[in-house]
C-alpha positions in Angstrom: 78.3 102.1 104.3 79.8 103.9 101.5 78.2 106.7 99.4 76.2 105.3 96.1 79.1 107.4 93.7 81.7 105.6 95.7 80.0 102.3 94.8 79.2 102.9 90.7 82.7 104.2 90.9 84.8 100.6 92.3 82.2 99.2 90.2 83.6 100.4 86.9 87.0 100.1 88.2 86.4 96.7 88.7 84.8 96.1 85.3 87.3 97.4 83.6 89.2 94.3 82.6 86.3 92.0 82.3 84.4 92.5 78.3 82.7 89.8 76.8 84.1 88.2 73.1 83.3 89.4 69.7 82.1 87.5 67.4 80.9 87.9 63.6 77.3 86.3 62.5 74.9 86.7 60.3 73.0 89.4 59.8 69.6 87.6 60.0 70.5 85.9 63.1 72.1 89.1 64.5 67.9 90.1 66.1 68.4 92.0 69.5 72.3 91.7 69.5 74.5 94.6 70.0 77.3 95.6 67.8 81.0 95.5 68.4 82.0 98.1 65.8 80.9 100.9 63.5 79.3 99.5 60.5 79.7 101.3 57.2 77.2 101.0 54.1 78.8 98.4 51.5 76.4 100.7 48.9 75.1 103.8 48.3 71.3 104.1 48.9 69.2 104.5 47.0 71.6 102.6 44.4 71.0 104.0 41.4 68.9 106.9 40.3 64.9 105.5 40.6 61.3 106.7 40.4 59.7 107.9 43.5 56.4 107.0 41.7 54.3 105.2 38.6 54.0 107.6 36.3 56.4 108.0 32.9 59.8 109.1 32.3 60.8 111.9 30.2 63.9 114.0 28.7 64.7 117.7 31.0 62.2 120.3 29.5 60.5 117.7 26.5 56.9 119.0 25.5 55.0 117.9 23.3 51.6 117.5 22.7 52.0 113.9 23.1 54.8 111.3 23.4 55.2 108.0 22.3 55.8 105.3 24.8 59.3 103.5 24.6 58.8 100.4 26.9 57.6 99.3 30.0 60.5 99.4 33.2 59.4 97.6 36.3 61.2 97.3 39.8 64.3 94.9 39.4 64.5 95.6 35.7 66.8 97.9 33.5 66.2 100.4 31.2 66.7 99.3 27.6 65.9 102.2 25.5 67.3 105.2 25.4 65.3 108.1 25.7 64.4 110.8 23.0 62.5 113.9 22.2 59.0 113.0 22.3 59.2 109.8 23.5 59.0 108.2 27.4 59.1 105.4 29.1 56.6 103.8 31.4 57.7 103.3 34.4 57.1 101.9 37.9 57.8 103.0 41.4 61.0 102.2 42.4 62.9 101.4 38.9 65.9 102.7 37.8 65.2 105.9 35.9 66.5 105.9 31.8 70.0 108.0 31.9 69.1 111.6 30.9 65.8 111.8 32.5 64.4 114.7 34.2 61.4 114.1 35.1 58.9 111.6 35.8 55.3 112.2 35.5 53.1 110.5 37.7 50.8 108.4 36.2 47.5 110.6 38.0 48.4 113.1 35.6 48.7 111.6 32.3 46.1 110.4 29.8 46.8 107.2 27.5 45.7 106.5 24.3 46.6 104.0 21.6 50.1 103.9 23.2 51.0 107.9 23.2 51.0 109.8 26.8 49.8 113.0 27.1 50.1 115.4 30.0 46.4 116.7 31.3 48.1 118.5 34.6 51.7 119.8 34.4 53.7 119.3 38.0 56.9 120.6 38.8 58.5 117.4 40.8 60.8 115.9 39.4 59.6 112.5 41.3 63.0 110.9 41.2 65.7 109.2 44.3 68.8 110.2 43.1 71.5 107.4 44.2 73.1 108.1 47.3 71.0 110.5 48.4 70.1 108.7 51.5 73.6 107.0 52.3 76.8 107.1 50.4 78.8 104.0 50.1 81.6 104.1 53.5 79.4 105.9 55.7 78.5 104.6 59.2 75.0 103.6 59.3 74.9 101.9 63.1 77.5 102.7 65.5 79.2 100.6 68.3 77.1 99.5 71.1 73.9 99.6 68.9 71.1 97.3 69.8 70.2 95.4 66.7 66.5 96.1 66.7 63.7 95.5 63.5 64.7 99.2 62.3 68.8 98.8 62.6 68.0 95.5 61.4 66.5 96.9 57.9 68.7 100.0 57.6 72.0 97.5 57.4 70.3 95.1 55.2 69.8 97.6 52.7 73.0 98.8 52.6 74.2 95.5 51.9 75.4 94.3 55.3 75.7 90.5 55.3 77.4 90.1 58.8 78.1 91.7 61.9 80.5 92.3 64.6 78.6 91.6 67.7 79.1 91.5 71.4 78.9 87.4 72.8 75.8 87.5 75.2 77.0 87.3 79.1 75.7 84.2 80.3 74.1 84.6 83.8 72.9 82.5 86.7 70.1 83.8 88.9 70.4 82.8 92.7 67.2 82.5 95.0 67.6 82.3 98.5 66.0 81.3 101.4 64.1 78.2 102.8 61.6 80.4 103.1 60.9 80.4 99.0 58.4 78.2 97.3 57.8 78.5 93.4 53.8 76.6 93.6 51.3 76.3 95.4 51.1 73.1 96.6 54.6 74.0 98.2 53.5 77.3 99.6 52.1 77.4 103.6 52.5 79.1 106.7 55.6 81.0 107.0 56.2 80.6 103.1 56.5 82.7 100.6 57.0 83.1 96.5 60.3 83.4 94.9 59.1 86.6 93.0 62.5 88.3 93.0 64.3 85.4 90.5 61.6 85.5 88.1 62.1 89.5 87.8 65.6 89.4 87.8 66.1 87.0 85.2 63.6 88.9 83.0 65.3 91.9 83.5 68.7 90.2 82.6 67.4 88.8 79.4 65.3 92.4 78.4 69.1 93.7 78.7 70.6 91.8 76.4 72.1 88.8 78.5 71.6 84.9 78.3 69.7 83.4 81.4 71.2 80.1 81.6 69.7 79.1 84.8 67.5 80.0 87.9 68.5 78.0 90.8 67.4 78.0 94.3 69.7 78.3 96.9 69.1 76.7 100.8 69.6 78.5 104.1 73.1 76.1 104.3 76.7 77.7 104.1 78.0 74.2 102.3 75.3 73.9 100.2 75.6 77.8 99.1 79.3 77.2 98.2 79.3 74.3 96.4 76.2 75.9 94.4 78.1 78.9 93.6 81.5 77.1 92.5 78.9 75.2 90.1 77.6 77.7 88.6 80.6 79.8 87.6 82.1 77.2 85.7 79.7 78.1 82.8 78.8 81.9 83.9 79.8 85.9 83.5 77.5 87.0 85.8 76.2 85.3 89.0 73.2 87.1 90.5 71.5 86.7 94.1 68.3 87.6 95.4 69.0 87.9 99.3 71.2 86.0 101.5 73.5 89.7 101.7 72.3 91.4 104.6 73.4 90.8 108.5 71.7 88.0 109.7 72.2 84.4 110.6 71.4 83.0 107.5 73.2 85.3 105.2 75.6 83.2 103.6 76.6 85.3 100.4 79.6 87.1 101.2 81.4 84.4 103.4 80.2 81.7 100.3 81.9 85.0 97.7 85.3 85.4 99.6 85.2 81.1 100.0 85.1 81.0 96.1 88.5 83.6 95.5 85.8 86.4 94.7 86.8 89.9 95.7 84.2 91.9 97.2 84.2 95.7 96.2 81.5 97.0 98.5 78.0 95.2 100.3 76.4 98.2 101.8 75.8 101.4 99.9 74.3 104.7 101.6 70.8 104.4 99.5 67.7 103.5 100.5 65.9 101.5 99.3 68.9 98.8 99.0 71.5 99.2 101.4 72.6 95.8 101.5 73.9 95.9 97.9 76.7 93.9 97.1 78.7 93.6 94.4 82.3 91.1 93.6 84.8 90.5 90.7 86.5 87.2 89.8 89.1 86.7 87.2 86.4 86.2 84.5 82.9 86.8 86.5 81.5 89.2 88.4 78.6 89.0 91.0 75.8 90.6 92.1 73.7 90.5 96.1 70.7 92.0 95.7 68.6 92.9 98.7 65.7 90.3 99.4 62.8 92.9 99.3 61.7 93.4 96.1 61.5 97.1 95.5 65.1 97.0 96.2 66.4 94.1 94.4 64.5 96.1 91.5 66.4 99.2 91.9 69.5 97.7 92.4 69.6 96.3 89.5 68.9 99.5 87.0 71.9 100.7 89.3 74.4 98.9 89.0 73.3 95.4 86.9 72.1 97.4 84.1 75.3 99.7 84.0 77.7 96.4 84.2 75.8 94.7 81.2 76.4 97.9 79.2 79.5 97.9 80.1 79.9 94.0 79.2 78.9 94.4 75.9 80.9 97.3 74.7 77.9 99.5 75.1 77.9 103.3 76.6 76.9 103.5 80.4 74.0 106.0 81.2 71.4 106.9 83.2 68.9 108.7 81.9 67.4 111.2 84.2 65.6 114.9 84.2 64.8 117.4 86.1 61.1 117.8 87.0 59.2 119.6 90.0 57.2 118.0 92.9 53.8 118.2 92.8 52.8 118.4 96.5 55.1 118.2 99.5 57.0 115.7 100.5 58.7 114.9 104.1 60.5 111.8 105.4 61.9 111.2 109.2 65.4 109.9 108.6 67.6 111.9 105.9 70.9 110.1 106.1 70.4 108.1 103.0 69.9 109.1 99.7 66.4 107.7 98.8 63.9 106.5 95.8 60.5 106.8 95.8 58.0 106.1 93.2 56.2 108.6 91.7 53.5 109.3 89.0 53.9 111.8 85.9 51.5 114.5 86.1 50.6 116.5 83.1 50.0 120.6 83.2 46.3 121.1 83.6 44.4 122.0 80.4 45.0 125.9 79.4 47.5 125.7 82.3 50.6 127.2 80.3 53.7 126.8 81.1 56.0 129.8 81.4 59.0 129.7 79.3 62.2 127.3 81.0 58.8 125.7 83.6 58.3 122.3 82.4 54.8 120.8 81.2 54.7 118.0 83.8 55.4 117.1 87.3 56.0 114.2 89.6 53.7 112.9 92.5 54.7 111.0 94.9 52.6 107.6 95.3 51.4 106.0 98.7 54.6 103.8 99.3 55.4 101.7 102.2 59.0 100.5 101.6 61.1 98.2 100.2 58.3 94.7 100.4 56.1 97.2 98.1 56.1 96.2 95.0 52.6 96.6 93.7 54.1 100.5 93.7 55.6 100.1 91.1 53.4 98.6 89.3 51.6 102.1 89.4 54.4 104.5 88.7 56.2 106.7 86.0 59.7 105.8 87.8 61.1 107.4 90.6 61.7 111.0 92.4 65.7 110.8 93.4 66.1 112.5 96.8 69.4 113.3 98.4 70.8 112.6 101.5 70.5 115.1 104.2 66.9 116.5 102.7 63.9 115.7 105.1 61.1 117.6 103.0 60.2 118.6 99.4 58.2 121.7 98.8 55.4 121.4 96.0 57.3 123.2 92.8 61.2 121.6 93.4 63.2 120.7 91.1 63.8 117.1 91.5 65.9 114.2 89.4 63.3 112.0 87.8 64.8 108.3 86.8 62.4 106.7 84.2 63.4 103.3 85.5 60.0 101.4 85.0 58.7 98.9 82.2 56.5 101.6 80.7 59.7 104.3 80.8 61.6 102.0 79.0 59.1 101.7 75.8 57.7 105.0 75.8 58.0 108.5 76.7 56.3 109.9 79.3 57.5 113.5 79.1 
C-alpha cells in the first residue's frame, strides 16, 4: 500500500503527457463545454451610452418650465435629432442616449401634455449606462478551464463571442464486473445482485464533463476481460471499472491491464474506504479500478477520476475542503488508514453565537457501516477526513470537511 499523497502524486505524473484536443465551435453549441483559452470581449459593454430607464432625455442642467418633445427613440434605434435647450427626447429603456445628454428623466416623474414634458418631481440620477462601463473591449470575460454554463454562456454572447476554444470531451467506457451482476429483475435471484456501481459511475463521468460512450458488462473470464478491454480502447480516453481490482480469484483487472501494454502506477492506496484503488496509463488512455463496494467506488472517484478529468480538459485540479469541528466524539478500532466517513452539517443552535475565529456549524458523524453502505450517503453533507494514526475525535476538533456529495456540489452548505 502506498500513502493516498503518493498515489494523486504518480497520478499527475502520469497525466502529464495525456490532454485531450482543442477544438473551436460555436458558441450556441458550446452548453456545458469547458474552454481552452482566455476569451476577451470583441465589444465594450454596454456599447454605447443608453438609458437605464423610460423616461426622457435632456441637455446637462436644462430647466425649463416645460420642454418640447423631439422624437420618439426605442431600443435598436438611433437617435436622430439633436438635442437643444428646452427640448428632449422620449426615450425607452435601453436606447442609445442623444450625444450631449445629461440626464434622463424617468417617465414616473414627468407629466405630458399636448406633446411638451414637464418635470413634477426633480431626481438627481442621471439614469444613464455609460459604454464600457461594464466591460471594455480586450478584456477577459471567461478564463481557461471555465465551464460554459447559462451565465458564461450570456456574458460571452453579449460581448460579441461567436465561437470558442473548447476542450474535446474524453470519451469513456464504463466496466461492470462480476457474474454476480444483473441489470433487471427478471435476471436477478439468489446470489445476484444489481449493477448499481456502472449506473453511478457513468453519471458521475458525464456530470464532469466527459462523453459516456458505453456501459459494458464484463464476465468473471480472464479472455473474455481482455479481449473486452482491447475493444474498448480503440475508441476510448478513459476506461473505467467497477471491481475485478482486489485479491481474489476472480480479479482479473490488473493481469487483463498489464496484458493490454497498460502501465500500472499504483492498485492499493493506504485509505479506507477504497484500498484496492487502481489506477494505469497507456500511450493515449488512462484507466481507472474502482473498488466493487459502492461507498468506495464513490469516493474513489472524486479522488482521483474527478482530478484526472480536470486535468484532461485543461481545467485547474482542486479539492475543495474546510475546516470544521466534530460535533460529538468519535472512535474507531484500527488507525492505520487514513479514513472517510459521512457526516451531517449541523448548524449553531439559535442565539448560540459563535465567538469570533469559531465557526457557525459543525459536522456529525452518521450511523455508517462501511463501504456496501450506500444509503449513507444518500443522508450526508460529505465527509469528515480523518488521518491515519487517529483512533478518536473529541466533540469540538477541528476536522477537514470534503463537500463531495450531489447536494455539495449545487449548493452551499456552510
Amino acid at each position: 500500500m502506498i500513502d493516498l499523497d503518493i498515489a494523486l502524486k504518480r497520478m499527475t505524473d502520469a497525466l502529464a503527457p495525456l490532454c485531450m484536443a482543442v477544438e473551436t465551435i460555436p458558441i450556441m453549441d458550446a452548453a456545458g463545454r469547458h474552454l481552452a483559452a482566455d476569451i476577451r470581449s470583441k465589444i465594450d459593454l454596454p456599447p454605447f451610452d443608453k438609458s437605464a430607464m423610460d423616461g426622457f432625455a435632456i441637455l446637462p442642467g436644462d430647466h425649463p418650465e416645460s420642454f418640447g418633445i423631439l422624437e420618439t427613440i426605442r431600443a435598436g434605434d438611433t437617435p436622430s435629432r439633436d438635442l437643444a435647450p428646452g427640448y428632449c427626447s422620449r426615450i425607452m429603456t435601453g436606447a442609445p442616449v442623444p450625444a450631449g445628454t445629461g440626464q434622463v428623466i424617468p417617465v414616473e416623474c414627468t407629466e405630458v401634455a399636448a406633446e411638451r414634458m414637464r418635470i413634477i418631481r426633480p431626481t438627481r440620477a442621471p439614469n444613464i449606462c455609460i459604454r464600457g462601463e461594464d466591460i471594455r473591449a480586450g478584456h477577459v470575460v471567461a478564463r481557461r478551464g471555465d465551464r460554459l454554463d447559462p451565465l458564461n454562456l450570456s456574458v460571452l454572447i453579449s460581448c460579441g463571442i461567436e465561437t470558442v476554444p473548447v476542450v474535446s470531451r474524453p470519451r469513456v467506457t464504463v466496466f461492470s464486473t462480476g457474474d454476480e451482476l444483473v441489470s433487471t429483475l427478471a435476471e436477478w435471484g439468489p446470489g445476484k445482485i444489481f449493477d448499481s456501481n456502472g449506473p453511478m459511475l457513468a453519471e458521475l463521468f458525464r456530470r464532469h464533463g466527459a462523453h459516456v460512450i458505453a456501459r459494458r458488462h464484463l464476465p468473471d473470464d480472464p479472455g473474455d476481460t481482455v479481449a473486452m478491454l482491447r475493444d474498448a480502447m480503440n475508441g476510448s480516453d478513459v476506461i473505467a471499472f467497477s471491481g475485478g481490482v482486489s485479491a481474489g480469484d476472480f480479479d482479473f483487472i490488473p493481469d487483463a491491464l498489464t496484458a493490454c501494454g497498460l502501465t500500472i502506477h499504483f492498485d492499493r492506496i493506504r485509505v479506507k474506504p477504497g484500498k484496492p484503488m487502481t489506477f494505469a496509463t497507456g500511450e493515449r488512455i488512462c484507466a481507472f479500478g474502482f473498488p466493487g463496494n459502492p461507498v468506495s467506488s464513490f469516493v474513489m472517484f472524486h479522488l482521483f477520476a474527478l482530478p484526472a478529468l480536470q486535468w484532461l480538459q485543461h481545467r485547474p485540479v482542486r479539492h475543495r475542503m474546510v475546516q470544521l469541528p466534530m460535533a460529538e466524539t468519535w472512535r474507531r478500532k484500527k488507525a492505520e488508514r487514513l479514513e472517510f466517513i459521512p457526516v451531517r452539517i449541523v448548524p449553531r443552535a439559535p442565539g448560540d453565537s459563535a465567538h469570533p475565529g469559531e465557526s457557525a456549524a459543525s459536522m456529525a458523524p452518521l450511523p455508517y457501516h462501511g463501504s456496501a453502505h450506500l444509503t449513507a450517503m444518500q443522508s450526508d453533507d460529505g465527509l469528515a477526513v480523518i488521518d491515519a494514526g487517529i483512533s478518536s475525535v473529541a466533540a469540538g476538533d477541528l476536522l477537514p470537511f470534503w463537500p463531495v456529495t450531489w447536494t455539495a456540489y449545487e449548493t452551499a452548505v456552510i
